[in-house]
C-alpha positions, 0 to 999 in steps of 0.5 A: 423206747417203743416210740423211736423204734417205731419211728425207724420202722415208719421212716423204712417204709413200714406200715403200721397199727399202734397202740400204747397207754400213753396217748401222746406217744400214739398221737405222735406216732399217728402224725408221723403215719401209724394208725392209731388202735384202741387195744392189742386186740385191734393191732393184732386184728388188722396186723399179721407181725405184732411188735411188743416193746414194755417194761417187764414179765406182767406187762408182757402177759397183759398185753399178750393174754389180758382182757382186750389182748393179742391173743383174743384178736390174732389170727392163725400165722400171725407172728408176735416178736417181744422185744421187751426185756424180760423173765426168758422162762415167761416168755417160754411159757407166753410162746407156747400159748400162742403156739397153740393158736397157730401164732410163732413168737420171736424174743428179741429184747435190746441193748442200746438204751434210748440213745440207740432206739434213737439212732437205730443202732440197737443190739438185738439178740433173738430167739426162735425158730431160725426160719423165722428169724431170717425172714424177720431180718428185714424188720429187725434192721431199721432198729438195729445195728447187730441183730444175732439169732441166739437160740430157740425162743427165750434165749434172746431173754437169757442173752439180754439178762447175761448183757444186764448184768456185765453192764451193770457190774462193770459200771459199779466197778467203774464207779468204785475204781474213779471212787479210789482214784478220786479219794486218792487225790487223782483226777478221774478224767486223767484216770481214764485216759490212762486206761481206757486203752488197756485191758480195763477199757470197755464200752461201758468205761467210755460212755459212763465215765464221761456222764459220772465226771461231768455228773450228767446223770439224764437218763439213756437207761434208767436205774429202775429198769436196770434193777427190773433187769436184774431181779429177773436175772435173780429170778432165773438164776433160782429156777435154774439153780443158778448162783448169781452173788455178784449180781445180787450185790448190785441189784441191791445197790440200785435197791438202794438208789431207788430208795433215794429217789434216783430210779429216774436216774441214768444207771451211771449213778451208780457210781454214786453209791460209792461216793457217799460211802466214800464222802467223795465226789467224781469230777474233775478239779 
């Protein structure tokens, strides 16, 4: 996702400083008008807002204080802003550390998926200093449609994680429900149809029905991040003596997706977990 909100900020009129371990998406950001850096170090070197978008809590901590870091080439007023989704209490720590080389940190993870990097509709939730949050809005908007400050830093990870977890268990509770309805001999596109106006109607019921009847399982957001989602919600949920059982349920149903080869998969092949219990298939006749 890193890559087209890049691309958003470049096409705004942004300059920018990138680097990634995937060569290709740096060399297509460089063509585009970045400028290519070796390591972190050389991004925060030459940058004064260092934008940080990988998969989860370790990454994060490589990037911002590993060997070749943010941290050993920042400079005292800087500003980091990870949008990356990860552990809240991780990003809590990582903003104090920085704290204390002058650097103010901003947590903004994202909803939207690929789709929405693309387009540059993304819901993001921020955390941190309000200040510097509305200094930042101009940043934030060529990636984004809604852009909320939620709180002070981390609570822009507390917000995704609630976001992860409403998605998920409603797209279980679609894939269930068309599960029945199909069993039962109905077609699932009539299903749908006839409820997508009334109160089981959701974003998720209307852009993840479609994909499990027309079985287009291509990725928007993939089954292994989700389930990263939810074991950091799972982690959170402990340290604060949160009980999340609904949560868990399905963090072990995409434990079990994952286990069959469909980590790569869109996380509406959930719906399929269902199926096979089922011995049924979502789609229309």
């Amino acid at each position: 996702m890193g890559r087209p909100m890049a691309r958003n900020l470049l096409n705004a009129g942004f300059s920018l400083v990138v680097f990634d371990l995937n060569k290709e998406a740096v060399q297509d950001l460089v063509k585009a008008g970045a400028v290519g850096a070796k390591s972190s170090k050389e991004v925060a070197e030459q940058t004064e807002v260092i934008i940080i978008m990988v998969p989860d809590s370790p990454e994060v901590k490589e990037v911002v204080l590993g060997k070749g870091g943010v941290m050993e080439g920042v400079k005292s007023g800087s500003l980091v802003i990870d949008m990356s989704s990860i552990n809240p209490l991780v990003s809590q720590a990582i903003a104090k550390e920085l704290k204390e080389k002058g650097v103010e940190m901003l947590d903004a993870p994202v909803s939207g998926g690929e789709p929405g990097a693309i387009q540059g509709t993304l819901a993001i939730m921020v955390g941190g200093e309000e200040r510097i949050f509305n200094e930042c809005l101009e940043i934030f908007k060529p990636m984004g449609k809604t852009i909320v400050h939620v709180g002070k830093i981390g609570s822009g990870g507390f917000t995704k994680l609630a976001n992860q977890i409403i998605v998920a268990l409603n797209i279980a509770a679609v894939g269930e429900a068309l599960t029945l309805g199909v069993k039962a001999g109905l077609d699932p596109q009539t299903i749908h149809q006839a409820i997508r106006g009334g109160l089981a109607g959701s974003t998720v019921l209307d852009a993840k029905a479609p994909m499990i009847i027309g079985r287009n399982f291509k990725p928007g957001f993939k089954i292994k991040l989700h389930q990263k989602d939810l074991n950091n919600a799972l982690s959170t949920g402990k340290d604060l003596g949160v009980p999340l059982p609904l949560t868990s349920f399905v963090q072990q149903i995409l434990v079990s997706l994952i286990a069959e080869g469909r980590g790569e998969d869109d996380h509406s092949a959930i719906a399929t977990f269902f199926e096979k219990m089922a011995k049924v298939e979502i789609k229309s006749n």
